[in-house]
C-alpha positions, 0 to 999 in steps of 0.5 A: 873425550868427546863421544856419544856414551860414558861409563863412569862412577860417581862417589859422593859424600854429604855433610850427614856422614851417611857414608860414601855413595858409588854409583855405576853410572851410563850415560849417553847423548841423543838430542838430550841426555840419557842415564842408567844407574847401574851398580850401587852401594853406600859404605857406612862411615866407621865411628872413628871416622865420622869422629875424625870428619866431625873434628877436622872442622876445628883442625889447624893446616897441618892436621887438615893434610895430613887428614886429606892424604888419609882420607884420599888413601881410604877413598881410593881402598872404597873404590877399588872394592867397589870395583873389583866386588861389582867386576867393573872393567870398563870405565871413562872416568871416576867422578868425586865430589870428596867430602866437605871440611870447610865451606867459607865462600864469603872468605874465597875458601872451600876445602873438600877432602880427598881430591889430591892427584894421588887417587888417580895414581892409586886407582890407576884411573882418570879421575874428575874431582874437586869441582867447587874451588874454582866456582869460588876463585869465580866469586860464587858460592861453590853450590849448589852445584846439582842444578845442571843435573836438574836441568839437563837430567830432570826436565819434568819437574818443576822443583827438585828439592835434595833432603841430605844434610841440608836442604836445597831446591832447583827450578826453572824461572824465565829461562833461568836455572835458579837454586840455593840451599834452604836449611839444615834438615839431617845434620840437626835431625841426626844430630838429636837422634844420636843423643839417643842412641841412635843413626836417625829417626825412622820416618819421623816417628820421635818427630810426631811424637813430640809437641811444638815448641813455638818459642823455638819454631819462631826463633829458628825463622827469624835467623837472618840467612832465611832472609837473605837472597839467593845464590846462597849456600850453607855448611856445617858452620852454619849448624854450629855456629847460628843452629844448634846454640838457638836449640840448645839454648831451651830445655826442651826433651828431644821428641819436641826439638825434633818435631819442631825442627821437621816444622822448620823444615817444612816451612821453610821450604814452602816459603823458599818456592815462588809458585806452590804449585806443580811437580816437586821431586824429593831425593835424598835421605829425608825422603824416606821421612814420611812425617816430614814429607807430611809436613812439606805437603802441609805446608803446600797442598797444591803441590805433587810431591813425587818420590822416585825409586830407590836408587834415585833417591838415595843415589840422585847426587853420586849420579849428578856428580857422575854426569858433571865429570862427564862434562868437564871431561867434554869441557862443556859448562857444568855450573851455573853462575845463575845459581852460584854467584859466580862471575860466569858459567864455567866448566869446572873440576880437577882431571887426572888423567891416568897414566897410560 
């Protein structure tokens, strides 16, 4: 599939449980490459399935199957609505991260559901998917993986920061790409808010109400993964296992974890970049929390803090994920040992191709 243009769409799903992001996607070489977002939607998880992907993080083989045949069937009925309510009729490829269950590399395991050959079948299109299980065959982290995006995509930043279920930054440093995941953002952020009955805090608005807690503030950086070096990556395991029992180890109200979490946050990320200085564009969901991005530019007044449009904001992964299909489909190299661990750059991700 070696060609000047793509068509593609890009379908992502992050460990905050937001929902499926489908992005129409175009995507052209002239000396570099080009993009256009064009159709978007994000489909809201139902309650029993976030329930469901919550859970399988502690579900035994057998139910982990049977719930990757179900997902990949819901998947497959999302994107056919996606492309029958957008009336797409022309498309190279659907690009598909899936949705992560399990992330262990340290173990030589990732599992990201939804990626079985059925869903080419069920859509009767050629599909790209499940491209972190052979970074981590490699020795890598199997993320992050977005940098070759970054890289290739977004050239005139100096740092690309994602603010999803966790955070993770991009930069250039001597010629190499470097990135790594830096903490959880809202996958504890939602966490708290939906102990009050709600999807998240608009803005950061329960956030600044609160106070600093600096028992938790000091406990929280002193985990031993903010130590570590890079390439390094974090799952829900992380959450749940070195996080949560820390918070929920004081009595704290809610308002006061939240505000001393987005200060974790922050500071976290201004310590994890080398130069504070130059352009940082923020995507993902915590883009929208202006008490949050109040706190980062705190913590590095030297530095542009760029917020871009909304459907790169909110559609910056489903895009990239789009334009790794769009070079495996090339086999051109889509990961970056520099930034996973692995042995060697590679071209990585399933293809299905559909049957004609």
């Amino acid at each position: 599939m070696f060609k000047d243009s793509y068509k593609v769409i890009g379908v992502m799903s992050g460990t905050s449980l937001d929902g499926i992001d489908l992005a129409y996607l175009f995507f052209d070489y002239t000396n570099q490459w080009n993009f256009q977002i064009s159709h978007t939607a994000t489909i809201p998880y139902s309650e029993k399935w976030k329930q469901k992907l919550q859970a399988a993080i502690h579900f035994n083989k057998k139910e982990l199957d049977e719930l990757n045949v179900a997902y990949t069937q819901y998947l497959a009925d999302v994107i056919q609505n996606f492309i029958v309510s957008n009336q797409i009729d022309a498309i190279d490829a659907i690009c598909s991260h899936g949705h992560t269950i399990l992330h262990q590399p340290q173990n030589g395991f990732t599992l990201q559901i939804g990626n079985l050959p059925m869903l080419s079948q069920l859509l009767n299109q050629n599909i790209v998917c499940d491209f972190r299980v052979q970074d981590v065959e490699l020795g890598g982290q199997g993320a992050p993986l977005v940098p070759i995006g970054d890289e290739l995509l977004f050239k005139e930043y100096d740092y690309c920061l994602n603010l999803g279920g966790f955070s993770n930054v991009s930069f250039n440093e001597n010629g190499t790409r470097l990135a790594f995941d830096i903490s959880p953002v809202n996958t504890v952020l939602n966490f708290y808010a939906n102990t009050l009955g709600l999807e998240y805090d608009d803005a950061g608005k329960i956030a600044k109400s609160g106070k600093i807690h600096e028992a938790l503030f000091q406990e929280l950086n002193a985990v031993e993964f903010y130590f570590k070096s890079y390439p390094k990556s974090l799952g829900m395991e992380f959450v749940n296992q070195s996080i949560l029992p820390i918070i929920q180890s004081k009595t704290i109200e809610t308002d006061s974890v939240l505000y001393t979490f987005v200060e974790h946050i922050a500071f976290q990320i201004a310590k994890a970049l080398p130069n504070k200085t130059g352009k940082l564009l923020v995507t993902g969901g915590g883009a929208y929390n202006s008490y949050l991005l109040e706190r980062i530019q705190f913590y590095l007044p030297k530095t542009e803090i760029i917020v871009p449009d909304t459907k790169v904001i909110e559609f910056k992964e489903a895009l990239i994920f789009g334009f790794l299909g769009v070079l495996r489909l090339r086999n051109e190299v889509n990961v970056l040992s520099s930034v996973t661990g692995a042995k060697e750059n590679h071209s990585s991700g399933k293809i299905f191709f559909k049957t004609v």
